[in-house]
N, C-alpha and C positions, 0 to 999 in steps of 0.2 A: 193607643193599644191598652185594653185593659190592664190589670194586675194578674198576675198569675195566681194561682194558691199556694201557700209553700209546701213542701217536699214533707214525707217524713223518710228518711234517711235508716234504715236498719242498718246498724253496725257489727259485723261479723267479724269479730276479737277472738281469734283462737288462743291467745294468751303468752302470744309472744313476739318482744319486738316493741316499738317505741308504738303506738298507737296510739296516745295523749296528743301527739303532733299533729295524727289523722284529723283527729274529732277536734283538733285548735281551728286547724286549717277548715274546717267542714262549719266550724260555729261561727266564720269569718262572715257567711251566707246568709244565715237568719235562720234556716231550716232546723226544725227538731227533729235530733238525734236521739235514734233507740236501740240498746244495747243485744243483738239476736242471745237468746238463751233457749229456745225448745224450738224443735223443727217444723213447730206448726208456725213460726214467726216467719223462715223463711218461705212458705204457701203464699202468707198472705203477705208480707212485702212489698211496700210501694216503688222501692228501690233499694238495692243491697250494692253497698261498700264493704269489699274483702280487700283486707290490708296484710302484707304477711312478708315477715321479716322472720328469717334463720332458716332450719333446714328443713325441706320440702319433705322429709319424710316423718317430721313432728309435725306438719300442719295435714298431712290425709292423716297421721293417726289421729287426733285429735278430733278432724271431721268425722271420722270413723265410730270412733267412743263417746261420741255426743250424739251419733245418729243425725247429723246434718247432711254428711256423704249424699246422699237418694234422694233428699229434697232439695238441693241445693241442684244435681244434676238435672233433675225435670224443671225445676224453674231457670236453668238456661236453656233447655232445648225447648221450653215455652216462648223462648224469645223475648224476656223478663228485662226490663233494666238494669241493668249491672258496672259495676267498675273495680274490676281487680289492680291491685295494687302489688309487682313484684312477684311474691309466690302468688299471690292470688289473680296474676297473666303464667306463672308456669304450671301452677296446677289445671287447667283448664285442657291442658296439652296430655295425650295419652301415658307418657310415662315420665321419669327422668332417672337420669343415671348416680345422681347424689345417694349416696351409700344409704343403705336401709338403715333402720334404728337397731336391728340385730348387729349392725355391721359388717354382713358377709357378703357386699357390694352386689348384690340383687338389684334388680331393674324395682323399683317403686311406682306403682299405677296411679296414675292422677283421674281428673273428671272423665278424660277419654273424651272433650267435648271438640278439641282440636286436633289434629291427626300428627303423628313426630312424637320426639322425643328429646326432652334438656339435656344438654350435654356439657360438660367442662369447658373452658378455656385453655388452651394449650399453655401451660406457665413454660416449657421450651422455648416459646415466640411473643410473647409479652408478660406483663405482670398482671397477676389472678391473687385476690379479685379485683375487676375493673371497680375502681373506686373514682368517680369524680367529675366531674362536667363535660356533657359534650353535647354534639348538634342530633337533629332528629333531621329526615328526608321523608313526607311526604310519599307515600303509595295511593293515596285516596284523599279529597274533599272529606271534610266531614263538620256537623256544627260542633263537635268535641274541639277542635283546631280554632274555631272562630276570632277566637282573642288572640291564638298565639303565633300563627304563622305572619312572616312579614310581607312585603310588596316582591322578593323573589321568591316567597313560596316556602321558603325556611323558615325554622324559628330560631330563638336563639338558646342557648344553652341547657340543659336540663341534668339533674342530679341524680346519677347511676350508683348503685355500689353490690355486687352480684358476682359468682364466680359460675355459674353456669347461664346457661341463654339458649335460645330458639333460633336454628341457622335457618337465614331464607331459603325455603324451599318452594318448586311450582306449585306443588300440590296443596302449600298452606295460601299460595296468593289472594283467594278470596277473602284469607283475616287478616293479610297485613299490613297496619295502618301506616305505621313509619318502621321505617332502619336505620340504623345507627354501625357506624364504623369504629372499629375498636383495633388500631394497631395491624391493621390490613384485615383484621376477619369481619365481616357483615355478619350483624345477626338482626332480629325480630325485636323493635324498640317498642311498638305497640301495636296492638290487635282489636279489629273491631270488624263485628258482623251483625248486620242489624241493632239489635238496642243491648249486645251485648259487645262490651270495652274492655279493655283493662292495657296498664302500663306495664316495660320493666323497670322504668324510672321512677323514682317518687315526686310526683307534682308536690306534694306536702314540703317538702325539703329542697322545692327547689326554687326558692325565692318568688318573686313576683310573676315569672312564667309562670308556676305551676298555680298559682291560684288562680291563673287564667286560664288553667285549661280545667280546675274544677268548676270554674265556673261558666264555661260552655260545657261543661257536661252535663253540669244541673239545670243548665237555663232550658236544653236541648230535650232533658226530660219534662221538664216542665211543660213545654210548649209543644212536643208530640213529634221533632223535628230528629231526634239521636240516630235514627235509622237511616235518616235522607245522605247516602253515602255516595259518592261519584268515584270511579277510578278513576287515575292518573297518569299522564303518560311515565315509563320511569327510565330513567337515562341511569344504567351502570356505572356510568364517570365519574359519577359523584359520590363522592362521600365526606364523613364528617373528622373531627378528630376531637379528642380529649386535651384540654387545657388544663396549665398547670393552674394548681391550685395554690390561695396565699391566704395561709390559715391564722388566724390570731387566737394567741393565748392570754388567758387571764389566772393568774395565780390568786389564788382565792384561799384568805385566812382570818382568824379574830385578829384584832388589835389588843393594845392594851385594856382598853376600856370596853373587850369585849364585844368592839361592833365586826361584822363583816365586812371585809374591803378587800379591793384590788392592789398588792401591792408588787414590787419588782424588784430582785436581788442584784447583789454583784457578785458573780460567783454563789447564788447560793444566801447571800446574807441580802433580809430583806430589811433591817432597822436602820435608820440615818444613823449620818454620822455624830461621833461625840460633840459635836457643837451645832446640834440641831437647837434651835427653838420651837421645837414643835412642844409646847406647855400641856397638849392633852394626851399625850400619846408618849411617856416617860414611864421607865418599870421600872427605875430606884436603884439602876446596876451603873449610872454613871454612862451609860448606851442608849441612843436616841431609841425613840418608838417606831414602831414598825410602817417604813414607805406608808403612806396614805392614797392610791392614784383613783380613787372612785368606786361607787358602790357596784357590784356584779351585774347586778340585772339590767341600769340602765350603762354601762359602758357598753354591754354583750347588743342593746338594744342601737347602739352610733353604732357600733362595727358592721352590723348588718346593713343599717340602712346605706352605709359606704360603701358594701360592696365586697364583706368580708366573704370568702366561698364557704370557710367554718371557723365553728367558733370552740376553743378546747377549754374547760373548767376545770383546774387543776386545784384542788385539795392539798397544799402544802404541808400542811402540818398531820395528816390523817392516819399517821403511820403513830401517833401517839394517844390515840381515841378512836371508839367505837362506831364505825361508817355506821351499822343500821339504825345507831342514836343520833345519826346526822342531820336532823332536821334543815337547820338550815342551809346546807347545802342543796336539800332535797327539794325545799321552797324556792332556794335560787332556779332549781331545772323547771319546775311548775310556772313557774313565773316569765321567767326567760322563755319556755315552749311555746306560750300563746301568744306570742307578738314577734319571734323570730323565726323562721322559715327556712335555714338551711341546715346542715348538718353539727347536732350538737355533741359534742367528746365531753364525759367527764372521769378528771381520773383522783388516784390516791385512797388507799387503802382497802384495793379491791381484793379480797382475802378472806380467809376464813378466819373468824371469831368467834371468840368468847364472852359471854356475856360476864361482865366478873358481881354483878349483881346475883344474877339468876343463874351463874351456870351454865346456860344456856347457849351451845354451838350454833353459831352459822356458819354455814356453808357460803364460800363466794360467790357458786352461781346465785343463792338468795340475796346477795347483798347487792349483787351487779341486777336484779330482777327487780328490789326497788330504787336502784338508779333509773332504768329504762320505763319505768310506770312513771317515774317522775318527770321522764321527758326525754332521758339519753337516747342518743342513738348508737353511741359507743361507749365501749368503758376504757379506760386505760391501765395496764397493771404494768406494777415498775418493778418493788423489789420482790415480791411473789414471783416475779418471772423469772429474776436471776435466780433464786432460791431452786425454781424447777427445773432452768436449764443447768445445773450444778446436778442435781437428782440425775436427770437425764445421759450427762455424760458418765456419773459414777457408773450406774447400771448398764451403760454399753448400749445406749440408744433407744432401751426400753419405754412404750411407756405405758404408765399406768392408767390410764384413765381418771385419775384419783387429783390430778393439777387443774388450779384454777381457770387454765387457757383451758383446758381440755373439757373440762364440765359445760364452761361457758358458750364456746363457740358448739360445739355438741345441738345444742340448746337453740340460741340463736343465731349459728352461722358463724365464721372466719371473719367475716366481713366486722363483726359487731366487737370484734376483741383489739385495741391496738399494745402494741407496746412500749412503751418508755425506758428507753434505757440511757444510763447517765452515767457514762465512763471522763475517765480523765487522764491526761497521756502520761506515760511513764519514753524517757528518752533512754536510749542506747544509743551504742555508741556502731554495733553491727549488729545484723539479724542473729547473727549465733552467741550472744550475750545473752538472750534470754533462755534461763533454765526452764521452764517450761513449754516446750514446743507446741504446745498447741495452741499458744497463741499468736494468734496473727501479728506477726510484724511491719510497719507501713514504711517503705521510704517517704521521704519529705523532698521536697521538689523545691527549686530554686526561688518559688514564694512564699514558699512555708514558713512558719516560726520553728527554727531550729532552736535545742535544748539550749540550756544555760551553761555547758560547755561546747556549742557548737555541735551535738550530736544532732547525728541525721536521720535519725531510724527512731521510729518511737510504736508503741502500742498502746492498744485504749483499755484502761481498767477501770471492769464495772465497778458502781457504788452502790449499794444502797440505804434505806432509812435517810432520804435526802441529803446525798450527799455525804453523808456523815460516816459511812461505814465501808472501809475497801474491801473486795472479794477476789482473789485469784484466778478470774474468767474473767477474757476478754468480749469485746461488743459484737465481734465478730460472731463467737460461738454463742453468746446469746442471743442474736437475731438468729440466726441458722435453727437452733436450739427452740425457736419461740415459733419459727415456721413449721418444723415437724411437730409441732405440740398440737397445733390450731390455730396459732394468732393470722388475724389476716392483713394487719400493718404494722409498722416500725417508726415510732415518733423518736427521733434519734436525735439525742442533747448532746454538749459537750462541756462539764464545769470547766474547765482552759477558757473557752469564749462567752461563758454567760457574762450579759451583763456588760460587756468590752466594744460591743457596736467596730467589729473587726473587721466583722464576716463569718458566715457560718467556716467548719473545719472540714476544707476542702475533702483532705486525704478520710479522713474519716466515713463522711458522707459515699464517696465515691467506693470506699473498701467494704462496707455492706450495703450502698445499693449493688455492687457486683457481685457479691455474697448468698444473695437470699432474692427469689421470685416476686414476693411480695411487695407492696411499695412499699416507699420511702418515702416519710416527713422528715427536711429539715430542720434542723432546732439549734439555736442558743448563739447569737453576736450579731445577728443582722442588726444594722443601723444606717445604710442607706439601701436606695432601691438598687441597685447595680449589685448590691449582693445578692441579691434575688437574680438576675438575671448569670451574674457567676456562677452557682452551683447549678442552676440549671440545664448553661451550658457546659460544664465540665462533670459532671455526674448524671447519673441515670432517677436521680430522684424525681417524684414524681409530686412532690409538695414541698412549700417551706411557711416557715412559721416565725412570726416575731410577738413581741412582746412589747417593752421599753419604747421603740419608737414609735408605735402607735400610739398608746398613754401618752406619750410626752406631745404629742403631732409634733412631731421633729419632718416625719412624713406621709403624706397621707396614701391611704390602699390605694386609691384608684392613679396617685402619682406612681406608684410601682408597678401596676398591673399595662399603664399605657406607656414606661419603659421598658416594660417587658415585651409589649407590641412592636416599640419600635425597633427593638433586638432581635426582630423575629421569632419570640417564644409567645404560643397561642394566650391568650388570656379571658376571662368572661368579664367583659364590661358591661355596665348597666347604667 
């Protein structure tokens, strides 16, 4: 068979949202990539990729104020090649109900090119937004599917994170490719009608499936095949489910000497001990130099290939310097994005600053705008958040618009904001010992580590400035706190178990994922795999995260994820 000629690939960047990852995963192909800027580009278009992460009614305005709107709708009702990605499969649909940018929750009009309307997720009946792995079901043949469905018809896992969706209707069944199950509700996982595609899931981010379904979707254009669609028979019995996810962290800081590295605290403290011989890595205080466990880019690059579902870069030290002078952090997401393919978190010192050179204010949403150019797909804020949910109770639940969550996710979505909160327990002796009633009090259960006089009741008090700083709010009220602002997850540490390879903190875990709709990442003591399968069954979390015993391979992912199988908790193996 001969060669094909390559593609050129117009790329339609409305300007928000991780889109580095789009154009990593697209240069994976050999096709050049051109960036759409006037709407005579979309006319002439050999094929158009619309990628669109955050809120569906910042991407029609945007189409709107650039004048792409009108061309972009005749070259799909031309029957154009196309592949929307996320908003760019819900804007194609007549309207969605995601709040206007005015915010006086108006119906927002999309292409109008598919009939319905986006609609919420019920957070009454699961957690919104659907964040994380799950199956696709086949409605149609198609060469888009060629690499990725298996010998029964399914494929396997693909990477979702969205708080509205397309509910199967008769009326839409001529576009819909696949559906996906989410917690009992069926919605529309992908749509395709003739040589026009698009996902809700991100192929880009979803490991080695998704670049096999880019890559039937390019070959398919290539070869004049995209349109050649069959229906399916569809059996209603089936459906899919979301697997837990097992997320690795790398704590990312200088060293002595300067260099960036991987390093891993105990409790918080990441320098050896006083009778290190580590001779390169000594700062003259008598205190070893700072853990050494490997350089960021290539440890983030073994986790993937093992089988990590994300990967979270965490900025320790960032709360004492300038994010948008962060170069090297910014290099680590640039670098890390083109050779990793699933979802990338990075957090620490998301916030607004000061330039103390120039003066010069930034705003968090800018600061977290070039983390996401640089590659993120998330941001994480820690002590910013306690900061607001403090604001937030003072004022009686108000809020201002004016918080880092609130700018950010605004901007690009719930989905793109997590939070990090790092409480640590204060023991009582009974619930009614604590002077301050609003915060949550936990009994401790017959496995628990009870205080150091036997007390059984404790509560969790946030920190922040890593650790270093106590604040009179519990973890409770600031998850709760960070859900009404806009966050749209909960990476929930615990300094008591950092570091201690214990197990994550059952009662903790367990009292904000019951707490707050949103999910839940757990964080800080894993060090075998049975603790991974512990909090899974005994809480409502819907992730967990380690650190330490990956670095050390004490154990490896895919030994955790296939005891996880065995314990009956779903997992994405590869």
């Amino acid at each position: 068979m001969p060669e094909l000629p390559p593609l050129t690939i117009s790329l339609l960047d409305y300007g928000a949202g991780n889109v580095r990852s789009v154009r990593n995963a697209l240069s994976t192909f050999g096709h050049p990539i051109v960036d759409i800027s006037t709407p005579e580009q979309i006319t002439e278009a050999q094929v158009i990729i619309f990628p669109g992460v955050g809120s569906y009614h910042c991407a029609m305005d945007v189409l709107k104020e650039r004048g792409w709107e009108e061309p972009l709708k005749e070259y799909l009702k031309r029957d154009r090649p196309y592949l929307g990605i996320c908003l760019g499969m819900q804007t194609l649909f007549e309207s969605s109900e995601e709040t206007s940018s005015d915010g006086d929750k108006k119906t927002v009009e999309g292409l109008g090119i598919i009939p319905g309307k986006i609609i919420k997720f019920d957070e009454k009946e699961r957690a919104v937004p659907h964040i994380g792995w799950n199956g696709i079901i086949p409605h149609q043949s198609s060469p888009v599917l060629r690499y990725v469905t298996e010998n029964n018809g399914h494929a396997k896992e693909v990477y979702f994170v969205h708080s509205y969706y397309a509910p199967v209707e008769d009326r839409d069944a001529p576009w819909v490719l696949t559906r996906t199950t989410y917690e009992g509700q069926e919605f529309v996982s992908s749509v395709q009608k003739g040589n026009v595609c698009a996902t809700q899931f991100h192929p880009e981010k979803s490991g080695g499936v998704g670049l096999d379904f880019l890559k039937g979707f390019l070959e398919s254009v290539q070869d004049g095949s995209l349109s050649k669609t069959t229906p399916l028979p569809i059996d209603p019995s089936q459906h899919t489910q979301l697997v837990k996810r097992v997320v690795v962290a790398l704590d990312v800081r200088t060293n002595d000497a300067g260099d960036l590295v991987v390093t891993k605290g105990d409790q918080y403290d990441v320098r050896e001990k006083d009778d290190t011989n580590d001779s390169e890595n000594t700062n003259g205080n008598g205190r070893g130099g700072v853990r050494n466990l490997g350089k960021p880019v290539a440890l983030a690059q073994r986790y993937y290939d093992e089988g990590a579902d994300e990967i979270a870069f965490l900025n320790i030290t960032s709360f004492r310097q300038g994010v948008i002078d962060d170069m090297p952090m910014l290099g680590v997401l640039e670098e890390a994005s083109k050779r990793i393919f699933v979802p990338l978190t990075v957090g620490g010192g998301i916030r607004s600053y000061t330039d103390e050179a120039t003066g010069k204010v930034y705003g968090a949403l800018e600061v977290a705008s070039r983390y996401f150019r640089a590659g993120a797909d998330k941001v994480s804020i820690g002590s910013d958040a306690v900061y607001a949910a403090e604001e937030y109770y003072k004022s009686g639940g108000t809020k201002t618009g004016e918080t880092s969550i609130e700018n950010i996710s605004s901007v690009y979505g719930v989905q793109a904001v997590v939070i990090s909160i790092d409480p640590k327990r204060v023991y009582v002796s009974s619930p009614n010992e604590v002077a301050d009633t609003k915060h949550t009090v936990v009994a401790l259960g017959d496995d628990d580590k009870k205080g150091p006089n036997g007390e059984q009741y404790c509560w969790y008090q946030c920190t922040v400035k890593g650790g270093r700083e106590e604040r009179n709010i519990c973890a409770v009220s600031v998850a709760k706190a960070a859900e009404a602002l806009g966050a749209g997850e909960i990476m929930l540490n615990c300094i008591d178990s950092d570091g201690q390879c214990n197990g994550f903190d059952i009662p903790l875990m367990k009292a904000v994922s019951n707490a707050v709709s949103i999910p839940v990442i757990a964080s800080s003591g894993a060090g075998t795999a049975g603790h991974f399968t512990d909090v899974f069954k005994k809480t409502h979390v819907k992730a967990a995260l380690a650190a330490g015993m990956f670095h050390r391979k004490e154990v490896e992912i895919m030994d955790v994820k296939k005891y996880m199988e065995e314990c009956g908790i779903r997992a994405r193996l590869i």
